[in-house]
LUMMAR-290908 format. One line per field, with one value per residue (C-alpha): x, y, z; residue number from 1. Coordinates in steps of 0.02 Angstrom, whole numbers, plus 50000, padded with zeros to 5 digits. Example, Ala and Ser with C-alpha at 12.3 -4.5 7.8 and 13.67 -1.06 7.14 Angstrom:
2
px	[50615;50684]
py	[49775;49947]
pz	[50390;50357]
resi	[1;2]
This chain:
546
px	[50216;50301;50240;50353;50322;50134;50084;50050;50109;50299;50307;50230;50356;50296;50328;50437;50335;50348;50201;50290;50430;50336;50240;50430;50495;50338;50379;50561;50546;50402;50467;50323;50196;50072;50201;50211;50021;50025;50160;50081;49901;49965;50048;49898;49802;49921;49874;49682;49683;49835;49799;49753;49900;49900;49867;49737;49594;49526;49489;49418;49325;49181;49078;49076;49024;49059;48870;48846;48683;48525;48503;48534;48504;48659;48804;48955;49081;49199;49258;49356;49286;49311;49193;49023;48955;48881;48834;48905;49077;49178;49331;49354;49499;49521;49629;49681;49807;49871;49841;49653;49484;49318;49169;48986;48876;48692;48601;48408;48339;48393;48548;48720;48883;49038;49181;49374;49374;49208;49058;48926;48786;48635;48571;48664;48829;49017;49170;49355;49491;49661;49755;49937;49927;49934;49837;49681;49519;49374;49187;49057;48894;48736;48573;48410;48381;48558;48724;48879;48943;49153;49221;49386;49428;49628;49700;49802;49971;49976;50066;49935;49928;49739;49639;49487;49361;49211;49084;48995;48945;48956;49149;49227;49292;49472;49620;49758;49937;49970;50163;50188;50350;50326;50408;50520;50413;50259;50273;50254;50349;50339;50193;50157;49960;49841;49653;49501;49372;49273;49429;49464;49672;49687;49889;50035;50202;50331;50501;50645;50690;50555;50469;50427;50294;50263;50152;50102;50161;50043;50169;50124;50261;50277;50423;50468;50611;50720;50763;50837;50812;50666;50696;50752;50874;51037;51090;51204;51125;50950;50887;50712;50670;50570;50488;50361;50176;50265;50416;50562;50669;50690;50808;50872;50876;50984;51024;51193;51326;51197;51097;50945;50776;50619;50503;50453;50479;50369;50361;50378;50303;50472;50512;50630;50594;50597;50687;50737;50894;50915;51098;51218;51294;51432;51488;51327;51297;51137;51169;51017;50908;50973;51093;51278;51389;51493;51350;51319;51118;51018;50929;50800;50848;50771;50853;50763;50871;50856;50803;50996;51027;51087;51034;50970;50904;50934;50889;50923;50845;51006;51023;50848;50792;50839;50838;50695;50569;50581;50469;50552;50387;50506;50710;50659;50618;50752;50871;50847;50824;50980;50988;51144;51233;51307;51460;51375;51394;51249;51148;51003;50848;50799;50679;50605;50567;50429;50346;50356;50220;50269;50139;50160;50331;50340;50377;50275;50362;50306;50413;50369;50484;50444;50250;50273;50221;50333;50307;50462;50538;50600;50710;50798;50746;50673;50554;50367;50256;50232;50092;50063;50191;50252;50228;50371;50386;50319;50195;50004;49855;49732;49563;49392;49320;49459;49449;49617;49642;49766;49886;49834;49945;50059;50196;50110;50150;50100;50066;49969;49894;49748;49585;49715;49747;49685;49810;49779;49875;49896;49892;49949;49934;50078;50134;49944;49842;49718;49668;49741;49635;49654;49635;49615;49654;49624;49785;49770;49941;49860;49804;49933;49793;49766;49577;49502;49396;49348;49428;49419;49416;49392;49329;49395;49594;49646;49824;49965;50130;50202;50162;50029;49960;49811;49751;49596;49516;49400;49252;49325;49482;49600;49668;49804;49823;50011;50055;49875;49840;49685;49649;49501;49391;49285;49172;49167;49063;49189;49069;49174;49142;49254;49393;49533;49613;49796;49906;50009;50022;50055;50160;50066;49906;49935;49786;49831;49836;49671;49798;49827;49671;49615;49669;49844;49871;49769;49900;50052;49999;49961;50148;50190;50113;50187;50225;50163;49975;49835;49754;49632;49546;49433;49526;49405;49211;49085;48975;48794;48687;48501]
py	[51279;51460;51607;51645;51489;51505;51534;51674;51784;51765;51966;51988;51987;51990;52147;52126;52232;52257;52144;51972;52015;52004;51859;51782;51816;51748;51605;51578;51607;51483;51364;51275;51323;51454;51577;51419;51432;51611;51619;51455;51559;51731;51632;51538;51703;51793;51675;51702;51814;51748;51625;51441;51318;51206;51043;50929;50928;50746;50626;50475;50544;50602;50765;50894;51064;51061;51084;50946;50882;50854;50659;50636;50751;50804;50810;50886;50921;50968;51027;50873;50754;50560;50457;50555;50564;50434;50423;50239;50296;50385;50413;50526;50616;50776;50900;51041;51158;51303;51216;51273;51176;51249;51119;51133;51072;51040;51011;51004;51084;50970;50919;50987;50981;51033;51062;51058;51198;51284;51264;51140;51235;51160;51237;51273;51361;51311;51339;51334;51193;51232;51088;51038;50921;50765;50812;50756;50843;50788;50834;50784;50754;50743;50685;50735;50580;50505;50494;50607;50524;50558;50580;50591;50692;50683;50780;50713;50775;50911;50822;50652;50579;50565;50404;50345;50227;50147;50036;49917;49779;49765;49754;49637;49666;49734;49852;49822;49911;49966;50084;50189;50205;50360;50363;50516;50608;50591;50728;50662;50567;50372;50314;50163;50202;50082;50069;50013;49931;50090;50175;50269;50308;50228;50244;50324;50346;50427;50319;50394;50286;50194;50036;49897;49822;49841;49743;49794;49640;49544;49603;49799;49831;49873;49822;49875;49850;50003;49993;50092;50139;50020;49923;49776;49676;49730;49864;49807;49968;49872;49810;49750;49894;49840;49998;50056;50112;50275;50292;50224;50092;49918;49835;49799;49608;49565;49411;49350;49330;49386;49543;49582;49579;49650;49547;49443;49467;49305;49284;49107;49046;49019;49208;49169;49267;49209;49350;49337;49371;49370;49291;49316;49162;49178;49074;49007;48919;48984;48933;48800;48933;49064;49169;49172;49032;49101;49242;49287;49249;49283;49132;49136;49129;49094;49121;49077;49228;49220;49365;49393;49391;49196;49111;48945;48882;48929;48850;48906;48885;48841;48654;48612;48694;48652;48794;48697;48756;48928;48928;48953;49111;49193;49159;49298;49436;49375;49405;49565;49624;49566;49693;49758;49760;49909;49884;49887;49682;49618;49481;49376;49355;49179;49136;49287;49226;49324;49245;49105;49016;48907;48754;48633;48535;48634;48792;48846;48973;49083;49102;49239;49167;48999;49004;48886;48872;48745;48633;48603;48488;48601;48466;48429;48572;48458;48492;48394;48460;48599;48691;48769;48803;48684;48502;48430;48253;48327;48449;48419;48339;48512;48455;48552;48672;48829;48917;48948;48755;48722;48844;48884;49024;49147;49289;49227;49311;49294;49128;49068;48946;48964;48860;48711;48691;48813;48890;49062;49148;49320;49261;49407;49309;49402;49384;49284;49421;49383;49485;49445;49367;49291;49111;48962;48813;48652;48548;48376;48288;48132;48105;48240;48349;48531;48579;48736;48820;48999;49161;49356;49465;49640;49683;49854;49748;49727;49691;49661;49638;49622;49620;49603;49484;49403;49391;49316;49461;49450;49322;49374;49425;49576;49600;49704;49725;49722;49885;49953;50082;49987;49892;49786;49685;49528;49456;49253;49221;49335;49479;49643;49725;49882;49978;50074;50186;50252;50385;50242;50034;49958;49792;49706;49750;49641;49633;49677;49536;49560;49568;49738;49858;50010;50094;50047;50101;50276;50295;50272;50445;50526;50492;50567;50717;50879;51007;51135;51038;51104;51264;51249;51428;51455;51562;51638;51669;51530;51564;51545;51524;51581]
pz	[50082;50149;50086;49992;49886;49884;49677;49597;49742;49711;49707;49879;50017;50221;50299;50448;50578;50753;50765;50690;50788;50959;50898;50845;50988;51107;51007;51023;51224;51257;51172;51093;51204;51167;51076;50966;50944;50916;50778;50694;50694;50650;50486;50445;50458;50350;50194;50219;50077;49952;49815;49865;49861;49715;49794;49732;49833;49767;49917;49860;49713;49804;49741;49893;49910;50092;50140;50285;50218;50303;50311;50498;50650;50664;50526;50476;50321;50227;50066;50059;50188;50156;50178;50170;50366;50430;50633;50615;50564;50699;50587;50432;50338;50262;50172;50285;50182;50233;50425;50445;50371;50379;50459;50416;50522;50524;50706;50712;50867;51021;50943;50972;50892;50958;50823;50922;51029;51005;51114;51082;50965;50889;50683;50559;50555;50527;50654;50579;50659;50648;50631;50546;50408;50493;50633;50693;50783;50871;50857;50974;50937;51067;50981;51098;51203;51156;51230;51154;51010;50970;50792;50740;50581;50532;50407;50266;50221;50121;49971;50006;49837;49753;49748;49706;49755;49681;49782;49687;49808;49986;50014;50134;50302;50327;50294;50178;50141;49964;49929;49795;49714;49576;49418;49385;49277;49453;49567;49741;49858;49902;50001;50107;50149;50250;50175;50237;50137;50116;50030;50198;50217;50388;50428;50297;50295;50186;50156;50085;49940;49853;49918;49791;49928;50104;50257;50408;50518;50647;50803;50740;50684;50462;50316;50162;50060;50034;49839;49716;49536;49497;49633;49545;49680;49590;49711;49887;49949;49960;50118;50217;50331;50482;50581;50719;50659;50696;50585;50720;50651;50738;50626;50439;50364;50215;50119;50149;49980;49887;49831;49926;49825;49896;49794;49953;50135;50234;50433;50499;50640;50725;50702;50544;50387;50210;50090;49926;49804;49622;49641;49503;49432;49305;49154;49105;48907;48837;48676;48683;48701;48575;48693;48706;48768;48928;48994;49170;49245;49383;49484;49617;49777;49961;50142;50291;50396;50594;50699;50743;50551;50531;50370;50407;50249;50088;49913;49752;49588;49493;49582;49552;49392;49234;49093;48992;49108;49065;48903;48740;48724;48860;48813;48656;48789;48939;48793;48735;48917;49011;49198;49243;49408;49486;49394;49220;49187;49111;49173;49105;49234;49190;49329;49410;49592;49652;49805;49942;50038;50188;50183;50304;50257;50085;50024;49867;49766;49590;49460;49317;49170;49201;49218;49354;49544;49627;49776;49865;50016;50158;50216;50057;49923;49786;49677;49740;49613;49486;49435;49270;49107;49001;49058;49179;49250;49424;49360;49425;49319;49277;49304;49323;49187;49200;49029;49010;49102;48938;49021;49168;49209;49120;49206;49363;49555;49720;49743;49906;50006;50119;50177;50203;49992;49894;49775;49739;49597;49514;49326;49229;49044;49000;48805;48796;48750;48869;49025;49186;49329;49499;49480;49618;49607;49755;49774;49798;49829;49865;49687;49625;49538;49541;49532;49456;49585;49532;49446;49503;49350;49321;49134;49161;49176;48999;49016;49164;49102;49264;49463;49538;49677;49763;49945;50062;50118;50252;50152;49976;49898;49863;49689;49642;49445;49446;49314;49321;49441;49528;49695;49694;49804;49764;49866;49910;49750;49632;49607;49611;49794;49765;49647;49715;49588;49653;49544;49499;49504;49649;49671;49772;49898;50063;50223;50386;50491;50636;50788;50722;50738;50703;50864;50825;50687;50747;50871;50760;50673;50847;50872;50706;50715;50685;50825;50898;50927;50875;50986;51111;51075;50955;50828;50710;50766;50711;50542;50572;50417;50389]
resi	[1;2;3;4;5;6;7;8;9;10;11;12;13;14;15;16;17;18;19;20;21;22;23;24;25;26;27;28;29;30;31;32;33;34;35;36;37;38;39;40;41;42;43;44;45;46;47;48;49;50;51;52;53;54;55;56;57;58;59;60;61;62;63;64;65;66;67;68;69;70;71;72;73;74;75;76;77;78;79;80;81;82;83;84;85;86;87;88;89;90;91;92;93;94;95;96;97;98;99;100;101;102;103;104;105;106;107;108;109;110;111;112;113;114;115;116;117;118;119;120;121;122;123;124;125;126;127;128;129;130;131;132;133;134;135;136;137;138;139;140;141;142;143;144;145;146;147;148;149;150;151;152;153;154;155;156;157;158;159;160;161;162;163;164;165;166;167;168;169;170;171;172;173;174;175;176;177;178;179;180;181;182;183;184;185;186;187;188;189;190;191;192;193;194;195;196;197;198;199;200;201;202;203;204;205;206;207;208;209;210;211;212;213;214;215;216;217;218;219;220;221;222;223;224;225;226;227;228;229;230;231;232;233;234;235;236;237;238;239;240;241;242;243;244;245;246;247;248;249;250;251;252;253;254;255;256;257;258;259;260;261;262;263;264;265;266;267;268;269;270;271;272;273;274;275;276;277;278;279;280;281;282;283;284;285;286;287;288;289;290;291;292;293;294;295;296;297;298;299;300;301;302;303;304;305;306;307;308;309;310;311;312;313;314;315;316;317;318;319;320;321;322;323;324;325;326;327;328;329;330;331;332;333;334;335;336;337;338;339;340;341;342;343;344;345;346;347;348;349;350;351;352;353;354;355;356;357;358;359;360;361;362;363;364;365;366;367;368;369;370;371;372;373;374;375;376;377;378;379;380;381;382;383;384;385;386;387;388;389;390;391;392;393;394;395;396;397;398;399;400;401;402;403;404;405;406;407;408;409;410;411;412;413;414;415;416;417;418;419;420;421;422;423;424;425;426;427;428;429;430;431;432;433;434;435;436;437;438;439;440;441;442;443;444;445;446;447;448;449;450;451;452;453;454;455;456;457;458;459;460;461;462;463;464;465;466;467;468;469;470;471;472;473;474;475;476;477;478;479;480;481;482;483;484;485;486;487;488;489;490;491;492;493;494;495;496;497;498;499;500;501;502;503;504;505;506;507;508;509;510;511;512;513;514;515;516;517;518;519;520;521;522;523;524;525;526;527;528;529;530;531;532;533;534;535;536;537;538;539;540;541;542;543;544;545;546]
């Protein structure tokens, strides 16, 4: 924020003294170097006194004063440190607008703490760090007897979106991507944001068009579908974006003849991707099911596209499903909610693709309007076996004692296979006033039966219309509610580990795959950062307390 834009002091104007224009000019002839530094610490001095800017200060939900505590023999804070200090955790985040955040520290005699560029000092006192939003600064800590211990304290951007987090069981292991794509009426821009299992904002970045879902990849590098509107696949405009951990674009993959979707975006093991398209198809009857007789529709379909952009596979929902699979509790609402294309032309979504699973020969795919997960031949696209909806002739026996094992799933996404053939679904009940859950379910093609084999709920979840998905996360599992505004974590025996509250729902939350750590992803914001870096002088004397 300028000054001239920080609130409530629209009527003050800066001076233009002999004084700024030395420190101007210093900065304009060194070019970044320490004139940079001096201009960048003469402005952040000049808003020491005006009005705080009005940017929320929540990070993670935690309480803090700022005082650093006395549980350990050494420790430090902020006024809006995340997580709460721990020795064991060498990484933290924090909010540092106007460029400056002030650091308590407590140090029992023996002890020392050194904050940036002040000198090591044991008791109790607090030293100011000038960093950029985005930035990051280091304080050591050396414990009588011990060796120096390094932490790493990054500040968020200054418009970082709020979130919240709420431990209730020991979480599992991992890091997972989550993007946010705002409604109008939201006032910040769209986020794709890596967190750990402790709530802790591990990696961000800031597209320029929204982002229905986004991955960090196993190879390092991240996608995200570039979408428009509300990033329903109708736009030519919309395309997979695949990136660096620090913002530098490697390439763009489209469908081919056909509108790219970003409801699904799957690595092979050959290098070949699986995207998606919600292909128009024209001169369609719907009379059977209460529409109109010559109407245009949208079917699901898959292209397996090659690193060079070939499409090697493709199958389409048209040539294998019929329109009686799509429940007549659905034709009412895919009726009165027909999408139009770019050209205004309606078109009725009668499938709703949302996800594909290689496993092994097969592909298993979700479909919302059908209530189905399908099963299908790679080599020649038919149908193997369905699971869920209204009874078909390939359609799996439902054994084991599932509640809802009637109908097992309703507006379903995500659909996945791990631990060799267990089904894991996001089961939205949508239009079954029930809750939503993550359900699992052991395949057996053998004996062509589909065994319950546990649920994830979430009694605070009362509803999920749409979205949504479900993922092994380290020994458990990572829900996201689809149009609710929470991330959670179950453990292996489906007691609720964690909640992650974001400003808005997400589409999906996705793990990042263990070949990329920590360290990577710490490095993609080192390459973001803003210039000129942060000072090596101490700026403003340290505060020693009584």
């Amino acid at each position: 924020m300028s000054e001239e834009d920080t609130p409530g002091d629209s009527a003050k104007k800066p001076k233009f003294t002999i004084v700024t224009a030395l420190v101007v000019l210093a900065a304009v002839v060194v070019g970044g170097g320490l004139g940079a530094l001096a201009y960048r610490t003469y402005l952040t001095n000049k808003k020491d006194d005006a009005p705080a800017a009005k940017v929320s200060t929540s990070t993670g939900g935690l309480e803090n004063s700022g005082a650093p505590g006395n549980r350990f023999e050494a420790q430090f804070n902020t006024e809006t440190m995340y997580p709460a200090f721990n020795p064991e955790r060498h990484y933290y985040v924090t909010r540092c607008v106007p460029g400056k955040v002030k650091v308590q520290v407590n140090a029992l005699d023996g002890t020392t703490v050194k904050v940036g560029p002040y000198p090591a000092l044991t008791g109790r006192f607090a030293a100011e760090a000038r960093p950029l939003p985005g930035q990051d600064f280091n304080i050591k800590v050396k414990t009588a007897g011990g060796r120096p211990e390094n932490y790493q304290v990054r500040c968020l951007p200054a418009d970082f979106p709020e979130w919240d987090y709420s431990r209730l069981n020991k979480p599992p292991t991992g890091m997972f991507t989550v993007s946010y794509r705002p409604d109008p009426i939201q006032n910040f821009r769209n986020w794709m944001v890596v967190f750990d299992q402790d709530g802790t904002p591990r990696w961000w970045y800031s597209p320029d068009t929204n982002a229905l879902g986004g991955q960090v990849l196993a190879d390092g590098t991240v996608q995200w579908p570039i979408g428009f509107g509300d990033g329903f696949g109708k736009d030519p405009r919309t395309r997979n974006e695949i990136r660096t951990l620090d913002g530098e674009l490697v390439r763009t993959v489209k469908t081919k003849d056909a509108p790219t979707d970003g409801h699904e975006y799957t690595r092979l093991p050959n290098g070949n991707v699986l995207i998606n398209s919600y292909k128009p198809r024209l001169g369609v009857d719907l009379t059977s099911v209460g529409g109109k007789k010559d109407v245009g529709v949208l079917d699901g379909e898959i292209q397996e596209v090659t690193p060079s952009g070939k499409v090697v596979w493709t199958w389409n929902s048209s040539d294998h499903v019929p329109l009686t699979y799509t429940p007549q509790r659905w034709w009412k609402k895919v009726l009165r909610n027909p999408h139009a294309d770019i050209d205004g032309n309606e078109r009725y979504d009668i499938f709703h693709f949302n996800s594909a699973e290689p496993w092994g020969r097969q592909l298993v795919i979700s479909s919302r309007h059908t209530d189905k997960v399908y099963g299908i031949s790679r080599r020649t696209g038919e149908i193997l076996w369905t699971f869920g909806g209204e009874p078909d002739p390939k359609s799996l026996t439902i054994e084991g004692d599932d509640p809802h094992g009637d109908y097992p799933i309703g507006g379903n996404h995500d659909a996945r296979i791990s631990d060799g053939n267990l089904l894991s679904v996001h089961d939205n009940r949508t239009n079954l006033e029930e809750p939503p859950r993550a359900v699992r379910y052991r395949i057996d093609l053998k004996n062509r039966t589909a065994t319950y084999e546990g649920q994830s709920v979430d009694p605070a979840i009362k509803r999920s219309h749409c979205c949504g998905g479900v993922r092994p996360f380290g020994d458990g599992w990572l829900v996201a509610w689809g149009e609710n505004p929470f991330v959670d974590a179950f453990t292996a025996e489906d007691k609720l580990a964690f909640r992650l509250k974001l400003p808005v729902p997400v589409y999906r939350a996705v793990p990042v795959p263990p070949s990329v750590t920590e360290a990577d992803l710490n490095r993609g914001l080192d390459r973001m950062e803003p210039e000129p870096p942060m000072s090596k002088v101490p700026t403003n004397p340290v505060i020693e307390y009584k």
